[in-house]
C-alpha positions as CSV (number, residue, x, y, z in Angstrom):
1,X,67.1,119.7,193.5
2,X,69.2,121.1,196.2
3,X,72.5,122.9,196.6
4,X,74.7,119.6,197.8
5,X,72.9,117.4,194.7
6,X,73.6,120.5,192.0
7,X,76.8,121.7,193.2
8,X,79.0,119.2,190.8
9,X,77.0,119.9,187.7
10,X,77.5,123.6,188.7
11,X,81.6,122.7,189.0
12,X,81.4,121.4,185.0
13,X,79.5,124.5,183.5
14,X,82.0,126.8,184.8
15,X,84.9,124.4,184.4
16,X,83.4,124.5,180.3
17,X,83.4,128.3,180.6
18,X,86.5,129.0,181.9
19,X,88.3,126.0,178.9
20,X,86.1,126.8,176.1
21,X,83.2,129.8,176.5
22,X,80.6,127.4,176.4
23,X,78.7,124.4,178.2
24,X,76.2,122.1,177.0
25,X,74.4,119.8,180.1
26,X,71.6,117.2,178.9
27,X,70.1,117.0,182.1
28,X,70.3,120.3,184.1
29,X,66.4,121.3,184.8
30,X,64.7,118.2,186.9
31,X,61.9,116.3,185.4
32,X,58.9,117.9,186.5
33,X,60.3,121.5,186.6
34,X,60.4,121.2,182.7
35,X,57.0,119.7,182.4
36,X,55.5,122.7,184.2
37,X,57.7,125.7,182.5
38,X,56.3,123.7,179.5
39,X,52.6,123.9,180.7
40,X,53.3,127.6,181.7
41,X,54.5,128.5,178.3
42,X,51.8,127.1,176.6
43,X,49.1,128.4,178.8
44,X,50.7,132.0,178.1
45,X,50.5,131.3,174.5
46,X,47.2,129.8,174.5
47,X,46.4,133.3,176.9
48,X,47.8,135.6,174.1
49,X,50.4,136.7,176.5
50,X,53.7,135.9,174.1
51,X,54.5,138.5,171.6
52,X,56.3,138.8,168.6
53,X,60.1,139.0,169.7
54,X,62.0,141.8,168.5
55,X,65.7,143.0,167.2
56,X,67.4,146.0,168.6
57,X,66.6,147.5,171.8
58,X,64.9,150.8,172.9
59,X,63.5,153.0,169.7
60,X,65.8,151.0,167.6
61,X,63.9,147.5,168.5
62,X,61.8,146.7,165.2
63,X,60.2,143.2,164.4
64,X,61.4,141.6,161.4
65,X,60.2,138.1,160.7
66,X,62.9,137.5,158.1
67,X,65.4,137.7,160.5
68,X,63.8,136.3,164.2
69,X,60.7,134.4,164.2
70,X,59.9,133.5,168.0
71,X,56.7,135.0,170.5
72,X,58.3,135.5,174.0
73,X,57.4,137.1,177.6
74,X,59.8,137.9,180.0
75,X,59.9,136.5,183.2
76,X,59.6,138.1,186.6
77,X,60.2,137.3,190.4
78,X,57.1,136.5,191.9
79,X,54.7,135.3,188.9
80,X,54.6,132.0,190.6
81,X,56.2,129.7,192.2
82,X,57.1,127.6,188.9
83,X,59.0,130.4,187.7
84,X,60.7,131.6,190.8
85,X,62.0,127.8,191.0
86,X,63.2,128.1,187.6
87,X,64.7,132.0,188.3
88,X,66.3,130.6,191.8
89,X,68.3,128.1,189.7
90,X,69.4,130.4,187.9
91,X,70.5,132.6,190.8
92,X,72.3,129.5,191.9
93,X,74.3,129.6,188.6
94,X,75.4,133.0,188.7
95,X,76.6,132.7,192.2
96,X,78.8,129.6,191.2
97,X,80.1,131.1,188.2
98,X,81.2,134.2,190.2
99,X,82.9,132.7,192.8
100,X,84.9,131.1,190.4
101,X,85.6,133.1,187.2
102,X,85.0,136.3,188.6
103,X,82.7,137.9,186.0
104,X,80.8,140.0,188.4
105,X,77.2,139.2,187.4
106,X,75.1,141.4,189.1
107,X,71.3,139.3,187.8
108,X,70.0,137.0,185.7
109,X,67.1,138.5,182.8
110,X,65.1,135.7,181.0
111,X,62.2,135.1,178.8
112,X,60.2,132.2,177.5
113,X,60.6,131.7,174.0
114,X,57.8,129.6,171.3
115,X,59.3,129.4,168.1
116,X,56.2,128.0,165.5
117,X,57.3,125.2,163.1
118,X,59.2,127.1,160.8
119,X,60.6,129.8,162.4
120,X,63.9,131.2,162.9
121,X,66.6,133.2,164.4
122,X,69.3,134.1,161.7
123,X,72.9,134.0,162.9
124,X,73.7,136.9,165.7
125,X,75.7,137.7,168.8
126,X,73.7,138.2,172.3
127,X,75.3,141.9,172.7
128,X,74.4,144.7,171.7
129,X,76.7,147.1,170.2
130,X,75.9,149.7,172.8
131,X,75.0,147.8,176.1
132,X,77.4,145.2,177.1
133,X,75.8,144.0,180.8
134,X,74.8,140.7,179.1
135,X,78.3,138.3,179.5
136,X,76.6,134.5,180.0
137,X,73.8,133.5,177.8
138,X,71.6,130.5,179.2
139,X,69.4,128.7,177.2
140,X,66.9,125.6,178.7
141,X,64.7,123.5,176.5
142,X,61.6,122.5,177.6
143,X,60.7,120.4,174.6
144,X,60.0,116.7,175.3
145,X,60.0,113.3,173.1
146,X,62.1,115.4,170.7
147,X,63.4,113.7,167.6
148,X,66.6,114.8,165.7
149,X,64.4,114.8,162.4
150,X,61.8,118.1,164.0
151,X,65.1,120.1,163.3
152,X,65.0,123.3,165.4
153,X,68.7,123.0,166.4
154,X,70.4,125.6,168.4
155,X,73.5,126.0,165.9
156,X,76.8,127.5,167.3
157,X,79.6,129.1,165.5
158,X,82.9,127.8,166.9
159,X,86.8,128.6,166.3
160,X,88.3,127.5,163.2
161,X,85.1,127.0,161.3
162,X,83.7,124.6,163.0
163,X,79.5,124.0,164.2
164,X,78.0,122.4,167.0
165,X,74.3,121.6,167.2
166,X,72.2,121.5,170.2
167,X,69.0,119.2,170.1
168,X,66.3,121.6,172.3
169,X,65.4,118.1,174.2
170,X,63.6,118.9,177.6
171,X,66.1,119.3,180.7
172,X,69.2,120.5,178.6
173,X,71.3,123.7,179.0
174,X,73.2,125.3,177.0
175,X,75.6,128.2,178.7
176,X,77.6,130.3,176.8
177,X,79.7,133.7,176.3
178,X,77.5,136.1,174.9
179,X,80.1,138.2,172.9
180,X,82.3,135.4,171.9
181,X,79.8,133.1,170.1
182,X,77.7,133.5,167.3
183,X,74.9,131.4,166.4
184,X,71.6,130.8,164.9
185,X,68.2,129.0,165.8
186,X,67.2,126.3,163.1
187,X,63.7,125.9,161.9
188,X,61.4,122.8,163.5
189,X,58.5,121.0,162.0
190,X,56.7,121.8,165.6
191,X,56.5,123.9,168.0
192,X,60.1,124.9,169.5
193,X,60.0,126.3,173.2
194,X,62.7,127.4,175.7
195,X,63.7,130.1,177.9
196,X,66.3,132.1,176.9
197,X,68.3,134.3,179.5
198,X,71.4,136.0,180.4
199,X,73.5,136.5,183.6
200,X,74.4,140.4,183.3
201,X,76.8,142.4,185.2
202,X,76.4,146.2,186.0
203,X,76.4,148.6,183.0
């Protein structure tokens, strides 16, 4: 996927941002970039690389099943060359965004994220109360031959009361203001995975 082919799909993201704080794109990630940030998260799992996420950051960061059930490991430049794909996308994003809304985001922080069938993430915000360099929250889904029925449902808070569900079907996106949305992470009946990130601007 290159610049000219991604450039209009970029243009609707930030067009979303800028109307409502939030995006949703069923097919953003190509085909077999998916399939191999699938096979990567699984081999990490298999690997006993993904640990128990937790809530909080710093001395404050505690694990708490009751509240956030998922195993994650962050992602970094230079593991290989399915991941730097993935992280140059997103480098693509936050340039687009920026030249556009102006948000001046600095980088772009991610993990990989395996929920087990029946885990959760309660209903939160993606800032924390003393560290606001998170502003765009990014989440692709890497799950494929999802049904509607496996649950799992990324669940979003709206104005006036209203909820929008996302299916976590392989390719989609799901971009959003971190400090203006809450929302939650349903339980599925198999296993859930993603990578969850964040475009971040200097502290």
């Amino acid at each position: 996927m290159n610049t000219l082919t991604i450039a209009p799909l970029f243009a609707r993201i930030v067009d979303d941002l800028a109307t409502h704080g939030w995006s949703q794109q069923s097919i953003f990630i190509p085909t077999d970039l998916t399939t191999q940030l699938a096979q990567e998260c699984r081999q990490r799992a298999q690997r006993g690389q993904l640990e128990l996420a937790g809530i909080g950051r710093g001395v404050a960061k505690v694990v708490h099943a009751g509240i956030r059930g998922d195993q994650i490991q962050w992602l970094e430049e230079g593991q290989n060359s399915t991941v730097d794909r993935y992280l140059a996308l997103m480098e693509q994003l936050r340039s687009a965004i920026n030249q556009t809304l102006f948000l001046g985001l600095e980088d772009f922080e991610g993990h990989f994220a395996l929920y087990p069938p029946g885990a959760f993430y309660k209903k939160h915000l993606d800032r924390f109360r003393d560290d606001d360099r998170r502003v765009v929250t990014c989440v692709a889904y890497l799950n494929e031959q999802w049904l509607h029925e496996q649950g799992g449902e990324l669940r979003m808070y709206l104005d006036g009361g209203q909820t929008h569900d996302v299916v976590p079907q392989a390719g989609t996106l799901v971009v959003f203001m971190s400090e203006q949305w809450p929302h939650e992470v349903l339980p599925a009946t198999r296993d859930r995975l993603s990578i969850t990130g964040w475009l971040r601007r200097r502290a």
